[in-house]
C-alpha positions in Angstrom: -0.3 0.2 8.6 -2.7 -0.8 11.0 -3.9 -2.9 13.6 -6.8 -4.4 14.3 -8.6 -2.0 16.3 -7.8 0.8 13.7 -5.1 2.4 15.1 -2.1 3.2 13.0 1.2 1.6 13.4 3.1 3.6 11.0 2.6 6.1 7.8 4.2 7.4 4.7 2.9 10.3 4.2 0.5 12.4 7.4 -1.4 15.8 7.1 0.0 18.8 6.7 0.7 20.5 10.1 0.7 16.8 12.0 4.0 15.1 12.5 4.1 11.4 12.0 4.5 11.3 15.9 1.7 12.8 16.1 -0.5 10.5 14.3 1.3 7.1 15.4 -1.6 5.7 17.8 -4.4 7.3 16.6 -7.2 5.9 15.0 -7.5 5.5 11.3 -11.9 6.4 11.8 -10.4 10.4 13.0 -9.3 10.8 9.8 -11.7 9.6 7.2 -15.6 10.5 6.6 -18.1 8.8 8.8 -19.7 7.4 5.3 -16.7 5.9 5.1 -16.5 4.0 8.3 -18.1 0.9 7.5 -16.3 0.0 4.4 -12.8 0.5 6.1 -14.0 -1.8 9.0 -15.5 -4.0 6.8 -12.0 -4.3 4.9 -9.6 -4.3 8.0 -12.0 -7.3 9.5 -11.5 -9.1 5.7 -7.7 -8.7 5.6 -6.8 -9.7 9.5 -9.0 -12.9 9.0 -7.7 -13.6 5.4 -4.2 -12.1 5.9 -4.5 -10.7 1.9 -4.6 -7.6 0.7 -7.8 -6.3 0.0 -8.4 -2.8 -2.6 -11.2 -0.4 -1.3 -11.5 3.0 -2.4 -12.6 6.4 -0.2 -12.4 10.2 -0.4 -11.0 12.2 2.2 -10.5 15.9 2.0 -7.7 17.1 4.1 -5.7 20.4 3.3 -7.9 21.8 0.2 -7.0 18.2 -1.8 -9.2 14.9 -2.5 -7.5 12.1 -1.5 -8.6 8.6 -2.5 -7.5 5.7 -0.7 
């Protein structure tokens, strides 16, 4: 979860050697690709002004694994 300005409120699940403490504040932009930077925005914008869910999918590789979002 989220807010606005792309800073995580809460998380099931962080990176190994992070505690969820750790992560709690931080933006969501240190911890994706830059390609996928615009696409996340675009989608956090869309679901604060339409306050539905909205499906997007990225990549992020993070401790040797893909991860898709």
């Amino acid at each position: 979860m989220v807010k606005f300005n792309a800073k995580i409120l809460d998380i099931n699940n962080v990176v190994k050697g992070l505690k969820k403490s750790e992560v709690i504040g931080i933006s969501i932009y240190d911890f994706i690709e830059k390609n996928a930077i615009p696409i996340t925005k675009k989608s956090i914008k869309k679901v604060f002004a339409t306050k539905k869910l909205v499906k997007y999918e990225i990549s992020s590789i993070a401790n040797d694994r893909i991860y898709a979002t």
